[in-house]
N, C-alpha and C positions, 0 to 999 in steps of 0.2 A: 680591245685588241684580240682578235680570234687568233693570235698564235701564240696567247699564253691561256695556260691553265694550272688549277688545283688538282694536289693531289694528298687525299687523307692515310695516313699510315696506321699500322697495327699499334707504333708505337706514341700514338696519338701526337704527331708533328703532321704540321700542312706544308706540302710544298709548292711554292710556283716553279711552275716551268715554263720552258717556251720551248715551240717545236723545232725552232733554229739550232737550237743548244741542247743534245741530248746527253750530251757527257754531263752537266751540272746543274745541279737549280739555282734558279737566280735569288729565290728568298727561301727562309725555313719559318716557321709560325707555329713557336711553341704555347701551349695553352692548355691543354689538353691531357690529361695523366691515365686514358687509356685510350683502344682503336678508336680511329675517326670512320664514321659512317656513314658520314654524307658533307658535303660542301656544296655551298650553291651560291653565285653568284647575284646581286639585290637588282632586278631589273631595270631598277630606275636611276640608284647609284652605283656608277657602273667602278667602283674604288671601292665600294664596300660587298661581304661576303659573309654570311652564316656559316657553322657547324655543327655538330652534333656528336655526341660521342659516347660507345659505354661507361663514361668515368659521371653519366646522369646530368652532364653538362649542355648548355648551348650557347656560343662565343660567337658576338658581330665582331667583326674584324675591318680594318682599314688596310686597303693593299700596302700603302706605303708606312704602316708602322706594324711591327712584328710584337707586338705585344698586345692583349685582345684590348679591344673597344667597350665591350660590355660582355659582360659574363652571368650566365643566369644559371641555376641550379635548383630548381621547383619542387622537385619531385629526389628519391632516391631509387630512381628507374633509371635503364640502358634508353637512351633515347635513339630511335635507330633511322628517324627522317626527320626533315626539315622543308619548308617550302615557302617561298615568298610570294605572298599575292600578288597576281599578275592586275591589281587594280589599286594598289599603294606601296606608296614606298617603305613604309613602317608598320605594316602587317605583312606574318608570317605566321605559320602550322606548324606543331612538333609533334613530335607520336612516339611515346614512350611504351612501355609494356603496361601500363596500368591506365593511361588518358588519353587523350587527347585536348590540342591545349592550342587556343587561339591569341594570338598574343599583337597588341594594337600600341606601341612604341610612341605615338604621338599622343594615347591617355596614359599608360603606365609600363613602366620597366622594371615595377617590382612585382606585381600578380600578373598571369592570364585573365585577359577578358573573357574568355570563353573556354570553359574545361567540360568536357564530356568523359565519362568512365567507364572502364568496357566492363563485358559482361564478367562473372566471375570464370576462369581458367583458361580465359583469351588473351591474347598483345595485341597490341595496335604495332603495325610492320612499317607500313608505308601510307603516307598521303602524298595529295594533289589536289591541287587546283585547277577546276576545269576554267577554261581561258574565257567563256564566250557566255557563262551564265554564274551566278552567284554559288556555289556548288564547291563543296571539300567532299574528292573521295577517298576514303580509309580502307585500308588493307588489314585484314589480321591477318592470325596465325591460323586458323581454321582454313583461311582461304576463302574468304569472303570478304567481300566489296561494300563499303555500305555508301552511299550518296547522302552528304546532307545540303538542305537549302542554309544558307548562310542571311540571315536576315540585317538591313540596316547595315551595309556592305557601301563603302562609296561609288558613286554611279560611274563619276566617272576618273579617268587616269590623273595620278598627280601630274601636277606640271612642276612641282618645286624643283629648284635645282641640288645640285648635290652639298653645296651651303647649307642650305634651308637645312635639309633631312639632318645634316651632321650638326646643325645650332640644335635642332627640336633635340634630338640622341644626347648632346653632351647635357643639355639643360635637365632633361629626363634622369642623367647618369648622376649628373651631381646633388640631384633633389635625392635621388635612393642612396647618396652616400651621406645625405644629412639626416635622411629617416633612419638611417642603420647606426648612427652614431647618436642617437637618439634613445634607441631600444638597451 
């Protein structure tokens, strides 16, 4: 629906809105215990959403339940992007002030598949996903770009439905809650 949307607060709450209703938000999406930095919609599940936030956090979210989906905590870094590959439904990018961190939801919900580390006295600011080639670009703090090839990348777009991706998400979530009661 293009007439609703998120919106991340300082005081780390996500709202929807819709542009029909500007006196009120239609949901609040607490999770979150500092600013929200980025929210983005899962290209493929068009009900679920990322975030990211200085409290070192990243939350999938479900539009219709206000309380998070999965909650990840990796690093004790301000994570300031977030980005959902434009070629799966359950890969996404996070870019924290000390990594960068590839994370593939249908192998694993407790580590990144892919962590890269910046140089020493740099952050990693923003990524992207370039749409048309295998390719994460990284932003720092210098102001610098760096392009990496992304290798063993699926060729091509999921077809699953939003079923599928939320069976693979909760089976993922309830395994990392049987490995954590484990430890």
């Amino acid at each position: 629906d293009t007439n609703i949307y998120l919106a991340g607060t300082e005081e780390g709450h996500i709202h929807k809105c819709s542009c029909s209703y500007n006196e009120q938000y239609l949901e609040t999406y607490r999770g979150h215990k500092g600013p929200v930095y980025k929210v983005t919609w899962n290209p493929f599940c068009h009900d679920v959403f990322l975030s990211c936030s200085a409290d070192w956090g990243l939350i999938i979210w479900q539009q219709d339940n206000i309380k998070p989906f999965l909650s990840f905590y990796p690093t004790t870094y301000v994570v300031y992007d977030v980005a959902w590959s434009p070629k799966s439904a359950y890969i996404f990018a996070a870019a924290n002030e000390s990594r960068v961190e590839i994370w593939d939801l249908h192998i694993s919900t407790l580590d990144p598949l892919i962590v890269h580390v910046a140089n020493p006295g740099v952050k990693f600011t923003t990524i992207l996903f370039a749409k048309q080639t295998d390719c994460l670009l990284v932003g720092d703090s210098d102001g610098q770009v760096a392009v990496y090839e992304l290798r063993n990348m699926p060729t091509a777009l999921d077809s699953k439905g939003t079923r599928d991706i939320q069976e693979t998400m909760i089976k993922s979530s309830s395994h990392k809650e049987q490995n954590n009661k484990l430890l």
